[in-house]
N, C-alpha and C positions, 0 to 999 in steps of 0.2 A: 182299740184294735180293729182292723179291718175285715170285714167277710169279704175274703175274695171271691166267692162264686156273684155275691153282690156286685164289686166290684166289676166284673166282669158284662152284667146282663147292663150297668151302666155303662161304660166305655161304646159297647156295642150298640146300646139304645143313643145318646148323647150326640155322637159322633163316627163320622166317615175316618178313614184313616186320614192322619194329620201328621204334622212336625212333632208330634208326642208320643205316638201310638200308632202301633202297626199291628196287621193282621195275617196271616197264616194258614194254610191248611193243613200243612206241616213243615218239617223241616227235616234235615239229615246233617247230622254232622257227620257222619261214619265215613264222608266222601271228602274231599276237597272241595270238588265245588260247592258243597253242600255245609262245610265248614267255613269257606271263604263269603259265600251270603250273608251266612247269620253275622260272623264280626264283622260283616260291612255295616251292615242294619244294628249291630249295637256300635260301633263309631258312628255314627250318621247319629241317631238318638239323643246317645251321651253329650254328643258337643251343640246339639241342636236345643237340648236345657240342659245347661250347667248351673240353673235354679232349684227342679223339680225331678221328679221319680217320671219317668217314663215308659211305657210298656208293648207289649210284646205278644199278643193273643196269637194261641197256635192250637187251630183246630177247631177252625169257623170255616163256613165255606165264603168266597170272598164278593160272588154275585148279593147273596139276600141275607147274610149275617147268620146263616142256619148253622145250630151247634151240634158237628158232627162229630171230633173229639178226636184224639190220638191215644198211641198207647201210652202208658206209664212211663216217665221217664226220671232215669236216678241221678238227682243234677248233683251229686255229693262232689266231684270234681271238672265240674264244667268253667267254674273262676278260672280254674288251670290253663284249660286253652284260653281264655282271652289275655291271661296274665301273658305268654306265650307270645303269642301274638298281636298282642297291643301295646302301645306305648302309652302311660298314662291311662291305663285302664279301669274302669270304673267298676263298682261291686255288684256284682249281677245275681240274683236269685231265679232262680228256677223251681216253679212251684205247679204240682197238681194237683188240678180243681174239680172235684166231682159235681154231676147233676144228675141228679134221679133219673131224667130219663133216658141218659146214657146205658149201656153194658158194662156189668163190673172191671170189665179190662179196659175203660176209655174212660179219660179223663180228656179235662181242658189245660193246657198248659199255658202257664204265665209266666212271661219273663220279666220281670222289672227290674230297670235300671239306675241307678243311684244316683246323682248328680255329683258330676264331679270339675270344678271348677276350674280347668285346666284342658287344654286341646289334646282330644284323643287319637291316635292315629295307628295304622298298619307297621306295624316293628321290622316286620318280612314279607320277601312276599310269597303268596298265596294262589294259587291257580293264576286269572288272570288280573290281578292287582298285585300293584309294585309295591315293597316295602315304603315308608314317609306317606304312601295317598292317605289324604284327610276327606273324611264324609260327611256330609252335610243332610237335612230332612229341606228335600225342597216341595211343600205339600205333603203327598203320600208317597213321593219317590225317594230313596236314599243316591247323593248325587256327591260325584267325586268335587274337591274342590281344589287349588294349586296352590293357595295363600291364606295365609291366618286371617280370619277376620272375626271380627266382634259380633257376639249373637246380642241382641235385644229377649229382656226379659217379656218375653207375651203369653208364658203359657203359666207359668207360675199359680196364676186365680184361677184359671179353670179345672187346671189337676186339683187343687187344692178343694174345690168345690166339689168334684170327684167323688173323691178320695173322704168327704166330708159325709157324703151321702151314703157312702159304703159302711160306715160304722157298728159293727156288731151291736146287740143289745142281748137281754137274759131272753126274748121268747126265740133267736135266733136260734140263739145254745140250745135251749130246751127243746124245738124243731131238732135241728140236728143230733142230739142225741137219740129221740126217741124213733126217728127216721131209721139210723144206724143199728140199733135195736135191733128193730122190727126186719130191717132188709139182711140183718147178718147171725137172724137167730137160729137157724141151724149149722153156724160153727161158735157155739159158745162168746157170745158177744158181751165184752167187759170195757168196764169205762172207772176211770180215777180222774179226782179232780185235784190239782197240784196248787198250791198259795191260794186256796181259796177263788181264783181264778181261770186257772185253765183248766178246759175240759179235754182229754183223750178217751176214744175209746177206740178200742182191738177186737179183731176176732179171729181165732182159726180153730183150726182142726189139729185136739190137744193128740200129744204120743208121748208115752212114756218110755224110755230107754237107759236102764241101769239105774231106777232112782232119778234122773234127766229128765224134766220135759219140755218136750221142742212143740212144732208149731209148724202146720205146713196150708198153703191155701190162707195167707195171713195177710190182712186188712188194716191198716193202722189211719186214724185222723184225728187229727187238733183240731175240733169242734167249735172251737172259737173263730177262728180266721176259715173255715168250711177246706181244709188243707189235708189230702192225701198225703200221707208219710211214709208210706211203703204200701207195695204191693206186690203179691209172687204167687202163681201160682203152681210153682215147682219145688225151690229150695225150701227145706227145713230152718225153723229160726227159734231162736233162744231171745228168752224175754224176761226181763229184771227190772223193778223200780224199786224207790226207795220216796222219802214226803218231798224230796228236790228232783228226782230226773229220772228219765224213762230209757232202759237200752236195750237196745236192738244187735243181736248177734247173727249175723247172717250165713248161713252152709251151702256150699255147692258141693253137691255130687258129682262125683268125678270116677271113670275107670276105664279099666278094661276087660274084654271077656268076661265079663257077669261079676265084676270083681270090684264096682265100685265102692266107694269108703264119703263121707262127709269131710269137706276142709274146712275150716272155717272160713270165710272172704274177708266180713268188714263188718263193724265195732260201730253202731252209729250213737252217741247218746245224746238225750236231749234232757239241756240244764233249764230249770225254770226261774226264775228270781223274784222275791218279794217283790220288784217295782213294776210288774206287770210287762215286764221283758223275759224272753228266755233266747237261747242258741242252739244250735246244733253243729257238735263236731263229727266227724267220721272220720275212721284208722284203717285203711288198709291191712289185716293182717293174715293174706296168704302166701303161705307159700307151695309154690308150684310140684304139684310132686310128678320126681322120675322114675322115665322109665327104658327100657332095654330099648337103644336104638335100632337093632336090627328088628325089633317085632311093632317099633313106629313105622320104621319103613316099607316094612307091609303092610301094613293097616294104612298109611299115606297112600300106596301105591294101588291099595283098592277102592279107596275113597275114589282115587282120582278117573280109575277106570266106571264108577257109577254114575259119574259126573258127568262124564263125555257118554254116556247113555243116556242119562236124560237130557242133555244138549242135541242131541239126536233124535229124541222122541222115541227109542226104541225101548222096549218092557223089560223090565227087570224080573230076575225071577224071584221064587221065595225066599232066600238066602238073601239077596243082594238088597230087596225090600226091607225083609231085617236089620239090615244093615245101615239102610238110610236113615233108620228114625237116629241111626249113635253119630251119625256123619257130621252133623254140627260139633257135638263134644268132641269126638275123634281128632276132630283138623283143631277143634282147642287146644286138645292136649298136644299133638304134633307142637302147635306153635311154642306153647311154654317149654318144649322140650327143646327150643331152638330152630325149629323148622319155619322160616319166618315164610318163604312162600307158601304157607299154611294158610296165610290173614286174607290172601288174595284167591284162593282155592274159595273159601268162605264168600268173597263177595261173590264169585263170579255163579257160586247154587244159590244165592236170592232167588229174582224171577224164579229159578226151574222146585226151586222147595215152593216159593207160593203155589206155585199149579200144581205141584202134585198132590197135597194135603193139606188141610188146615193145622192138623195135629205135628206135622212134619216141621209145619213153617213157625207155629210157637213156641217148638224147639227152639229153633232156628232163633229166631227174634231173643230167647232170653239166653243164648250162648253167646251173644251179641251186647247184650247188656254187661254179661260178666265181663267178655274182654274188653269192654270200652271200660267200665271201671280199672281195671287194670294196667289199659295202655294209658289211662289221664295220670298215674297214680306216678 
């Protein structure tokens, strides 16, 4: 089994970016252009080895390899866009990688690409790429190509040598648990070990509700592979194992007028298996709840008018400040209620929530996570 944070401090040490492996500071898919990049750089990859696993580092700076990190990101339906989008697409993971001397909300993200032995290409197209363009790794550049051609196998030994050096062992595990411990012992920090193999350990801040206990401020990682599995620190979570799998019940808060309630979102469970493999599937299962459109359409219409105040620089008073912190959920809920110029309301308060608060814009950011899980789904 592999330790990805291992993994990682090699690819970086080893090698500049190459026809194998690219690097990042971050990424956005939330955009077009910023979704039409990333599957260009995973077509380019994929067909660049159709021998090897190829990777994806996001959240290094790209002058001196310095590990500055990103937020958390929930790739439970990210296959879906490339499926989407790709013809002949290859099976991609999305994984984050914590480092100590990160902040609990920044991790390293890693993409790895699967090999897949077959020409990958653009299905449609995408900002400024034509549907059929085919991408190629020319060095560290992903480069359009017009014609099939045949890659030579050259990277195959060096990933492999990699990826050899990356290898978990029992003092990694034993490091990592005891790290996680100690950095998460004031929210109740637990750990199981599954086939005699896999290490998990959890931790949040326990609540009890009708005999129910949830989990808020919740920390999950497979200690084996050094692999963040969840992180939130907002939504409420429901947490279940049994001697084969671990599941994760995830709740978003949602309302109006001081009237919010728990939904549930998504169902994540992870299967372990005697042969030192496991999986993880995830289930969408929310449903959106409604509400009276004429008092969306007010809450729309004030959102909209706070928005064009802070596009202006002008001060909000105490009411409408109040109001900013619900302004992300608010234009949620609009959306799921049908108000799809909602989704664009949302991008256009990015920039103006970053600047006004830090607390404003972490809103912001995990009302963002919910509806990208949502719109992949």
């Amino acid at each position: 089994m592999i330790n990805k944070r291992l993994l990682i401090k090699n690819l970086l040490a080893h090698n500049d970016e190459n026809s194998f492996y690219d690097k990042k500071r971050k990424i956005d898919i939330g955009y077009k252009e910023g979704k039409a990049k990333f599957l260009k750089h995973i077509c380019a990859l994929s067909n660049s080895n159709p021998k090897n696993n190829s990777y994806i580092v996001i959240g290094v700076q790209d002058e001196d390899n310095k590990i500055v990190g990103v937020d958390f990101f929930d790739d439970s339906k990210i296959q879906n866009l490339i499926n989407a989008y790709l013809t002949n697409p290859p099976i991609v993971q999305y994984e984050n990688i914590p480092f100590p001397h990160l902040p609990d909300d920044k991790v390293i993200g890693l993409v790895t690409i699967r090999p897949m032995e077959k020409l990958t290409a653009l299905r449609k197209n995408i900002w400024k790429y034509y549907g059929g363009s085919v991408f190629f790794r020319d060095g560290s550049m992903s480069m359009p190509k017009i014609f099939d051609i045949t890659v030579e196998d050259h990277n195959s030994a060096i990933v492999q040598a990699i990826e050899n050096h990356a290898q978990n062992n029992i003092e990694y595990t034993l490091k990592g648990v005891l790290s996680f411990m100690k950095k998460r012992s004031d929210f109740n920090p637990q750990y199981k070990v599954f086939k005699e193999y896999f290490v998990l350990c959890w931790a949040g801040q326990k609540k009890v509700v009708k005999d129910e206990v949830f989990y808020s401020r919740v920390d999950i990682e497979l200690v084996n592979e050094q692999v963040r599995l969840f992180y939130s620190t907002f939504d409420e979570v429901a947490i279940g194992y049994d001697d084969d799998s671990f599941k994760i019940l995830e709740y978003v808060n949602l309302g109006l007028h001081n009237t919010n309630k728990y939904y549930p979102l998504e169902e994540t469970v992870i299967s372990f298996q005697p042969n030192a493999n496991y999986n993880i599937e995830s289930k969408l299962v929310f449903e959106a709840p409604q509400f009276d459109k004429k008092v969306l359409h007010h809450i729309y219409n004030a959102n909209n008018k706070i928005l064009e105040k802070l596009k202006k620089g002008l001060h909000l008073n105490k009411n409408e400040d109040h109001d900013l912190k619900n302004l992300p959920a608010t234009y949620l809920i609009c959306y799921l209620n049908l108000f799809h110029e909602a989704v664009d309301k949302l991008n256009e308060a990015k920039p103006h929530l970053k600047n006004y608060s830090e607390e404003i814009y972490n809103i912001y950011k995990e009302t963002i996570r919910i509806l990208r899980k949502i719109k992949y789904s």
